[in-house]
Structure formats: C-alpha cells, structure tokens
LUMSETI-278132 format. One record per residue (C-alpha): residue in one letter; residue number from 1; z, y, x. Coordinates in pm, 1 decimal. Layout:
A,NUM,Z,Y,X
...
//
This chain:
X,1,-2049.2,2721.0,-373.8
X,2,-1922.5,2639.5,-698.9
X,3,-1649.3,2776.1,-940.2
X,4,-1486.2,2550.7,-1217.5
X,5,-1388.7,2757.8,-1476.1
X,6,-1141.5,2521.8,-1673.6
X,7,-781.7,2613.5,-1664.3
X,8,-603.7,2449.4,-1402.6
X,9,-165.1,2414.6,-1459.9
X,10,112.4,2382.6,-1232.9
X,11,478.4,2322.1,-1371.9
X,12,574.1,2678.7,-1450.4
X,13,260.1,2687.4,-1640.4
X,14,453.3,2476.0,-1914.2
X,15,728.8,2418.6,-2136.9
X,16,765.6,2062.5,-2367.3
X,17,744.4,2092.9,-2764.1
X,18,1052.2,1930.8,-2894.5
X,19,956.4,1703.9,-3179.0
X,20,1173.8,1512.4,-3440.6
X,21,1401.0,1251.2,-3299.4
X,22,1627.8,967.0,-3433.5
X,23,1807.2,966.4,-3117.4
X,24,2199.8,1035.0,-3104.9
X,25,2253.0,1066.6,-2761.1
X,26,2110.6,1056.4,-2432.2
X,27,2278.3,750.2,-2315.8
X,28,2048.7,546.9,-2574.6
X,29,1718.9,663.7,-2302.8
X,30,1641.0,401.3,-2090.8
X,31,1450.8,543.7,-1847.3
X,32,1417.3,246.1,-1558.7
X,33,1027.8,140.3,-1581.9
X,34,896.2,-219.2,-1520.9
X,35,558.7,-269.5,-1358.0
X,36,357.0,-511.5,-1227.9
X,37,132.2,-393.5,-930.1
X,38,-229.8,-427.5,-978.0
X,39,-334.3,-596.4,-640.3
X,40,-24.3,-732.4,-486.1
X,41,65.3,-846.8,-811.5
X,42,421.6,-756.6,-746.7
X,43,674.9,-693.9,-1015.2
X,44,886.2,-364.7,-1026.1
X,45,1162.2,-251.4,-1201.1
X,46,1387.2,14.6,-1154.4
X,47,1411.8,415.3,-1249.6
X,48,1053.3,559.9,-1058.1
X,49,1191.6,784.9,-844.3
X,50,1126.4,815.4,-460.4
X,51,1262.8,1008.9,-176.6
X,52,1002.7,1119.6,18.3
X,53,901.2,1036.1,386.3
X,54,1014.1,1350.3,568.2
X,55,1261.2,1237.0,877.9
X,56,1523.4,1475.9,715.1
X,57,1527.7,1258.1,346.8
X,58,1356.4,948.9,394.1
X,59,1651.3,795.6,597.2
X,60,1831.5,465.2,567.6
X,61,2136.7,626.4,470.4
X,62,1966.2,779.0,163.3
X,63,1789.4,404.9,94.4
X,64,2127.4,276.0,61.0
X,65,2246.1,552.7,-147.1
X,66,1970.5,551.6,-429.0
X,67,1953.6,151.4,-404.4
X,68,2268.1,201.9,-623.6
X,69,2068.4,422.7,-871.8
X,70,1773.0,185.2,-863.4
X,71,1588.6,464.8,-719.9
X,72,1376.7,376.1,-429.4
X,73,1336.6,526.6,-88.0
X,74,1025.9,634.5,147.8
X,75,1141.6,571.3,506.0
X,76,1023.4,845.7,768.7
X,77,762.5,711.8,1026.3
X,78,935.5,824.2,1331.8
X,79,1188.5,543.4,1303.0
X,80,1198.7,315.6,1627.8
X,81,1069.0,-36.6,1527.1
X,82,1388.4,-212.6,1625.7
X,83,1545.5,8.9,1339.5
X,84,1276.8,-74.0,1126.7
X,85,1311.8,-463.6,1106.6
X,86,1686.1,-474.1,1144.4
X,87,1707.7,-234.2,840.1
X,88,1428.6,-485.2,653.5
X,89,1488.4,-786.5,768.3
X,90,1672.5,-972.7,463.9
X,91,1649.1,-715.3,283.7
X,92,1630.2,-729.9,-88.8
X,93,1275.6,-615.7,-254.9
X,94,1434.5,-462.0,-586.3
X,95,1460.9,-140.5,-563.8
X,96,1154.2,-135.2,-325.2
X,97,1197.1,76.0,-3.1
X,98,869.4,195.3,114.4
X,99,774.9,133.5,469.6
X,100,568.0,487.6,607.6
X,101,288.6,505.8,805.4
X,102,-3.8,718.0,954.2
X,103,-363.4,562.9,1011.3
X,104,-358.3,574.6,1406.4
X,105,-415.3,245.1,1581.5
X,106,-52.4,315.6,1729.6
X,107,20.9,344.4,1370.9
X,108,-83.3,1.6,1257.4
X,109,1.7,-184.4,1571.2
X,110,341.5,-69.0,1494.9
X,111,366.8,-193.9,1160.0
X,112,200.7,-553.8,1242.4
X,113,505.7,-566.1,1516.0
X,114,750.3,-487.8,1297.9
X,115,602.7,-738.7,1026.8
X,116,621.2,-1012.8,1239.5
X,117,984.2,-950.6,1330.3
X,118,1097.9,-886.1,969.1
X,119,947.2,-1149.6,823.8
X,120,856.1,-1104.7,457.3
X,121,1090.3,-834.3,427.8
X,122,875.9,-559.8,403.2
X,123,763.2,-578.8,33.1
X,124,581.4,-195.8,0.6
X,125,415.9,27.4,211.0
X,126,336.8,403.9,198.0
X,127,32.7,510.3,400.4
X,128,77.1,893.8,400.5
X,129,-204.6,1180.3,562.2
X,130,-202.4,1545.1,510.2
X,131,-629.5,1483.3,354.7
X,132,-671.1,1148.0,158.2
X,133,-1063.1,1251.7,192.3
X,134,-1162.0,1131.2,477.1
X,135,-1338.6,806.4,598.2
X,136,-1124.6,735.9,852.0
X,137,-846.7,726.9,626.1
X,138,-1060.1,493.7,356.6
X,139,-1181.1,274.9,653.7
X,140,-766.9,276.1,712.5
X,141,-693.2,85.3,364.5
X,142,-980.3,-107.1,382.9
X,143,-845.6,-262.5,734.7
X,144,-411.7,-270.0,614.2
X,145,-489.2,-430.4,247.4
X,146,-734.9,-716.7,403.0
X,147,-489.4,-824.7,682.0
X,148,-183.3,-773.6,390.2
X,149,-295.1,-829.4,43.4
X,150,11.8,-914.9,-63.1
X,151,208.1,-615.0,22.3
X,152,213.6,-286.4,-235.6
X,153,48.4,0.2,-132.0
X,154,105.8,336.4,-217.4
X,155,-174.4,614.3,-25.0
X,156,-268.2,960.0,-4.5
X,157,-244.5,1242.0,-84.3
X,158,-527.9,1332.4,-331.6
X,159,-539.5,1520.9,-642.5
X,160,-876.9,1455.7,-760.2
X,161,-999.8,1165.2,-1043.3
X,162,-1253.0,1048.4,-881.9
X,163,-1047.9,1021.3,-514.7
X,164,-788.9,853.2,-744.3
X,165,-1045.1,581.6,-886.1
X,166,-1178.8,539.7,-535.4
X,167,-838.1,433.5,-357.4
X,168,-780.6,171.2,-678.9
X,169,-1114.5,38.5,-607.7
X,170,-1043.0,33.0,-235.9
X,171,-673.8,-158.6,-299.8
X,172,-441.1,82.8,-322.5
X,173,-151.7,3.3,-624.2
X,174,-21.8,361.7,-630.5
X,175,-208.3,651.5,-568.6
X,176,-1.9,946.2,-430.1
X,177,-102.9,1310.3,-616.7
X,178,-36.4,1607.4,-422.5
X,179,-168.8,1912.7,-204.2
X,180,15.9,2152.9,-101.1
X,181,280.4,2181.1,-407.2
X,182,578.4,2139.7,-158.4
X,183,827.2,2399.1,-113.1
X,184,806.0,2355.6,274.3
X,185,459.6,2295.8,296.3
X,186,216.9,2605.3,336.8
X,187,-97.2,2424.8,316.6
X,188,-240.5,2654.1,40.6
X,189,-145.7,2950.4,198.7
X,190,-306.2,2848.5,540.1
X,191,-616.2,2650.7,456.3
X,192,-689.8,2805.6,101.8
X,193,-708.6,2421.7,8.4
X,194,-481.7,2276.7,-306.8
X,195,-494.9,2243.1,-660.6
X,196,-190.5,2295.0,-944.6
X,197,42.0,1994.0,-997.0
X,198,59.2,1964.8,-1300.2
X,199,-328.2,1919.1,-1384.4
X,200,-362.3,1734.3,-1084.6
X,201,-77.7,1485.2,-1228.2
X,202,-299.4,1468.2,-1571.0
X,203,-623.2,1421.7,-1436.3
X,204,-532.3,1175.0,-1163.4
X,205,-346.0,960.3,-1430.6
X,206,-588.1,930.8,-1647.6
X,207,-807.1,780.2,-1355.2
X,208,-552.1,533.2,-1231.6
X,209,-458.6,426.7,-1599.4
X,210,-841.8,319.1,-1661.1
X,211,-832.2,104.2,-1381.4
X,212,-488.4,-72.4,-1415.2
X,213,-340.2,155.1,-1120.5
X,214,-55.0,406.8,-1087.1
X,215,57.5,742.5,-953.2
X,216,310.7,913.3,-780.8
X,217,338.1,1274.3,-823.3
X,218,457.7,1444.5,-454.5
X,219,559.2,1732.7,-469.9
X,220,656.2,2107.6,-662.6
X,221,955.7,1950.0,-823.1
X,222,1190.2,2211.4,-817.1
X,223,1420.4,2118.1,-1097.6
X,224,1530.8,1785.0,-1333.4
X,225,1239.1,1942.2,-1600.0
X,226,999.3,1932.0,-1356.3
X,227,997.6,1553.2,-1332.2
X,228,1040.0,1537.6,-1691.6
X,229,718.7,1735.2,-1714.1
X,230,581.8,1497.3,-1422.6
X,231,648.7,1192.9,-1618.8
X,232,511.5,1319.0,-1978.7
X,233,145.9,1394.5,-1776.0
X,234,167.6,1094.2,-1691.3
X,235,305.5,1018.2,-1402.8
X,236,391.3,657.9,-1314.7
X,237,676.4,736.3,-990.9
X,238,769.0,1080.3,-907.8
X,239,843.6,1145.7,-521.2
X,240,1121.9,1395.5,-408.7
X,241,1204.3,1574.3,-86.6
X,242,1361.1,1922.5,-158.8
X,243,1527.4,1828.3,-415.5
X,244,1706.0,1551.4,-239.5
X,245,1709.2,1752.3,100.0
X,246,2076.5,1933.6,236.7
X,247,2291.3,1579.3,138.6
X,248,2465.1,1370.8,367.2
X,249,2227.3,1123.3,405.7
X,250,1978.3,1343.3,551.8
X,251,1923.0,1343.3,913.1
X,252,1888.8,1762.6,920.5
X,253,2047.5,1958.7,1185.2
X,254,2332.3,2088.8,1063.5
X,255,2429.3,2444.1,1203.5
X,256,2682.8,2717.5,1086.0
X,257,2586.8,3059.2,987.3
X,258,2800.5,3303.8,882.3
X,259,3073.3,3049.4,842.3
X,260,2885.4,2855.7,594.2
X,261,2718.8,2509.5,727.1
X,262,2380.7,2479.5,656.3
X,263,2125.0,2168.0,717.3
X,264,1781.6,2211.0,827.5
X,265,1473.0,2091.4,632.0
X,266,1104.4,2131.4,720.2
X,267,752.6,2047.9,647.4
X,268,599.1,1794.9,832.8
X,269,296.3,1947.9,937.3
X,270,567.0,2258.2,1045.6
X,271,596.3,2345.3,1393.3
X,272,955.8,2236.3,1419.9
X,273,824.2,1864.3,1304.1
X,274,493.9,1875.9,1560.1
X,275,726.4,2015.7,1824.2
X,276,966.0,1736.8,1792.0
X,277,706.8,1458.4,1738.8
X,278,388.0,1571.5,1928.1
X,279,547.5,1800.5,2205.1
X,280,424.7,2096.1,2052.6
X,281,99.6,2199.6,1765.6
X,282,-249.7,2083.5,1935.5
X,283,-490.3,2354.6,1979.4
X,284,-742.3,2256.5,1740.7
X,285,-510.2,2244.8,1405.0
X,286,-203.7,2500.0,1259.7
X,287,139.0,2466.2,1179.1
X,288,57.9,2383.6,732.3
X,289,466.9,2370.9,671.5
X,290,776.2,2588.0,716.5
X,291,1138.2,2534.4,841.3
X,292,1432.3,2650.6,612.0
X,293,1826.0,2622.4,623.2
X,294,1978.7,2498.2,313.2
X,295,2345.8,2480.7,197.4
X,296,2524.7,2132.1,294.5
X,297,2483.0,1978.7,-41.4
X,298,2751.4,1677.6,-29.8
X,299,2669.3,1323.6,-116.3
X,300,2318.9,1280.5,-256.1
X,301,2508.2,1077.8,-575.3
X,302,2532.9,1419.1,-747.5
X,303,2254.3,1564.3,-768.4
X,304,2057.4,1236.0,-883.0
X,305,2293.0,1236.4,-1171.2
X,306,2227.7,1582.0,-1208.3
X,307,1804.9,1468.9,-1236.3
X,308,1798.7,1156.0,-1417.1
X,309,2051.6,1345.1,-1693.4
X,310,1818.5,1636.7,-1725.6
X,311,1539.1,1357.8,-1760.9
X,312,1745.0,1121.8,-2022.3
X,313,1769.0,1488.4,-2206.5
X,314,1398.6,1539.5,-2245.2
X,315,1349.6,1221.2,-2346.8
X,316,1582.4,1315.2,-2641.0
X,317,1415.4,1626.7,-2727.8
X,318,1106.8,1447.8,-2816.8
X,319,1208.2,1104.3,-2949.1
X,320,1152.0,933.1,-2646.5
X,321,1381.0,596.3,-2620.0
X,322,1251.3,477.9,-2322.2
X,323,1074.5,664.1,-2010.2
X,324,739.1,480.2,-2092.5
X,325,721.1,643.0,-2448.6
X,326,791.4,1001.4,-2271.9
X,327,362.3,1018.9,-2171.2
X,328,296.8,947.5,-2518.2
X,329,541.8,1173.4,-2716.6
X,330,491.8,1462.2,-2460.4
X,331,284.0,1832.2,-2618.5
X,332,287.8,2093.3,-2357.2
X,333,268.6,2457.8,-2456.7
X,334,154.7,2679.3,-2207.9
X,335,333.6,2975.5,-2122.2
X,336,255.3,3343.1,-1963.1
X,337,443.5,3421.8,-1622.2
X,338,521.6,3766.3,-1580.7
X,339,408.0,3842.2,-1192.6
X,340,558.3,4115.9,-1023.2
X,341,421.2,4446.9,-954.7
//
C-alpha cells in the first residue's frame, strides 16, 4: 500500500487568472489547431473537439452536424458494418471522424472488413476500453498499428504519465485521459478506482508533449470553462458526451414525462448499455455507469456555439490569440469548495 500525498485537482478545483490582454474582441481568437500526427504522419486541422463514442452522441447525424464546425466526431461501435463503410466510403478526412473500436478479435475482424470495403476512407481510429492497463489491451495496439501504420490512432483511457509515454512508444498518436470523470459513469463510486481530471490532464500532457504525442481529455466537462480549463493544462483535443447529449442528432430514446419530452443518455458500462449490447451484465463484472433522462435539447448547432464562445472568451481573458497560446498563458488558482453538511 502506498499513499501519494501531492494534491491531486479536478475542474472545480480551479478558476483561470485573467492576465493583461491586447485583444478587442473575441472574434480575433482563432481557436482551430493544426497538427501533424506523430506516427501516421497525418496532418490535422480543425477546432479539437470530439463527440464521444457513446451510441446516444457518437452518431452519423452528429458527424455531419459538427463537420460544419470543424469539430470532429467519435462514431459508436455498435454500428452495423454496412453503415460503417457506406458512411466512410468517399468520405472526406478533414474534419477527421474517428472510427470506434474494442480489442476483441470480433472487434478487429470487424474493422479489417470494413477497411477493405471503404477503401482508404477511414483516416482515424479510436480504440476505446474501460482500463488502458492491461496487456491485452497493449498487445491490442501493438497488433492494429503494425497491420495499419498509416491510420491515426487515438487509445485508452489512462490517466497516468508513465501509461501515457507507454502508448506513444507503443504507436498510439493521441492518448485518451480519463477515469471515471463522466457524469454517467460511476466507476469511482463502484470500483474506488479514478483520479481528478484536471491533474490527470496536466500530468498526462506533459508526458505526451516530451515524446511528440497528444491528448484528449474524456470526460468531467460540464460547462464551456471546463474545456477552457482542459485546453490551458494542456490538453491537445477535448472529447464530449454530456455536453453534446439530449440534441437531435442523438440516437436516445425519447419518452414524455410529465408532458415534457425527454431523451435518454447512459454510461456505457450502465446496465441499460450491457442489456442492450450483451443481453444483460455478465456475472463476473458490475454495471460502472448510470442511465438519466435529459430535456430534448434541439439541434446540437447551439450549444457548440454556446462552447466554442465561452472558449474564444477565455482565450481573451488571458491574451490568448490563438488556442495553441491558451497552455502557455494559462495560471490556475485553486479554490476552496464549500461541501455540504
């Protein structure tokens, strides 16, 4: 047993210190970020935002949506493959949409089938497990990036630096940061297992930076400053599902309570999600996610102006003209939360 004793921050934690500007106004903040992908060597531009892989966001409706936002798009895994290659086949690579995957052999058979039939379509990949820990999952990347080393792949979830540095080693381009931080997931609370965002998001940065790679930050965005806070620790892309969860482009069930529709929206290590996808939980693992009704939202178009204004505005509040600079101009001051009695 062992007990770190260093202070450990999630996004509440913090609040930005504004610092001089010679900014007038927002619209000066470009906040679209160009990369070029450390082993597929693939170039990206666009604003690094990504709806996350959960069956109710990470639809094609919602990939045609954000295309016109330049934000990208991480397409459930549940999708039949014929779906898959007609929605990728042609299919421009700018803004990338991610194609999602577990590390079963079902899994990758899958994705070589659909491959074939797109053609070189499919430009980015996101290899997503609950534990990014494990060898089975390492052995996983080792096997997708030698049969595709041209494709970019983002993998995890982790929230570690030395996991981080691992992955990079092992040919992942974008390392995805996150346990537990999701507002439908439950893995803290059930497994005791996690670690806070925010730090996670600094220390995992750091890692990737040193070694030419990148980050995504998934999950405990709750708000437009919690990106903004995402971005200044130093995260690269910042995945979404709550957040973007309850528009018309998600695939929720809707349902009408009290005369008020509502949309569903789960984890997807929830009951509801193993149910529909596994017949049911298996004995030897627990639900690690929750099911909740949210308020039909309308078209997903305004709330992401709602998030990338709130992030133009930060960048504003400390002199930052484009997104890049926001990492570099960013102080946090940590604040006290008042818990309740």
């Amino acid at each position: 047993m062992h007990i770190e004793h260093d202070i450990k921050l999630d996004f509440a934690d913090v609040l930005i210190r504004p610092k001089r500007s010679t900014l007038d106004s927002r619209s000066e903040v470009d906040i679209t970020r160009d990369f070029v992908f450390l082993h597929s060597g693939r170039h990206y531009h666009g604003i690094p935002i990504i709806a996350s892989n959960m069956d109710t966001v990470g639809t094609f409706e919602m990939a045609d949506a954000l295309a016109k936002e330049s934000l990208s798009v991480a397409l459930h895994k549940h999708y039949a493959e014929e779906a898959l290659f007609s929605f990728f086949k042609g299919r421009a690579e700018s803004p990338p949409v991610f194609y999602s995957m577990g590390i079963m052999p079902a899994d990758y058979e899958k994705f070589v089938r659909v491959m074939d039939a797109a053609g070189d379509s499919i430009h980015c990949v996101c290899v997503d497990v609950a534990n990014g820990y494990t060898r089975a999952f390492i052995r996983f990347i080792h096997k997708l990036r030698s049969a595709f080393p041209k494709i970019t792949l983002m993998a995890g979830n982790v929230v570690t630096g030395e996991m981080t540095e691992e992955l990079i080693l092992d040919g992942v381009d974008i390392v995805k940061v996150g346990i537990g931080p999701g507002s439908v997931c439950t893995t803290r609370k059930v497994t005791g297992v996690g670690y806070p965002q925010l730090s996670a998001i600094i220390e995992c940065a750091d890692a990737a930076h040193g070694l030419r790679g990148l980050i995504c930050a998934d999950g405990g965005c709750v708000s437009p400053g919690d990106l903004a806070k995402a971005f200044g620790a130093g995260a690269d892309f910042v995945m979404l599902g709550g957040m973007l969860a309850g528009h018309d482009e998600c695939a929720g069930e809707i349902v009408e309570v009290d005369g008020a529709r509502k949309m569903s929206f789960y984890g997807m290590s929830s009951r509801e999600a193993m149910t529909k996808y596994s017949g049911g939980i298996a004995p030897y693992r627990a639900s690690e996610g929750r099911a909740v009704l949210l308020d039909c939202r309308g078209p997903v178009a305004g709330a992401v102006r709602e998030i990338l204004g709130g992030v133009r505005s930060a960048c504003t509040y400390v002199g930052a003209l484009r997104l890049k600079e926001l990492s570099k101009r960013t102080t946090f001051v940590r604040v006290v939360r008042q818990t309740e009695d």
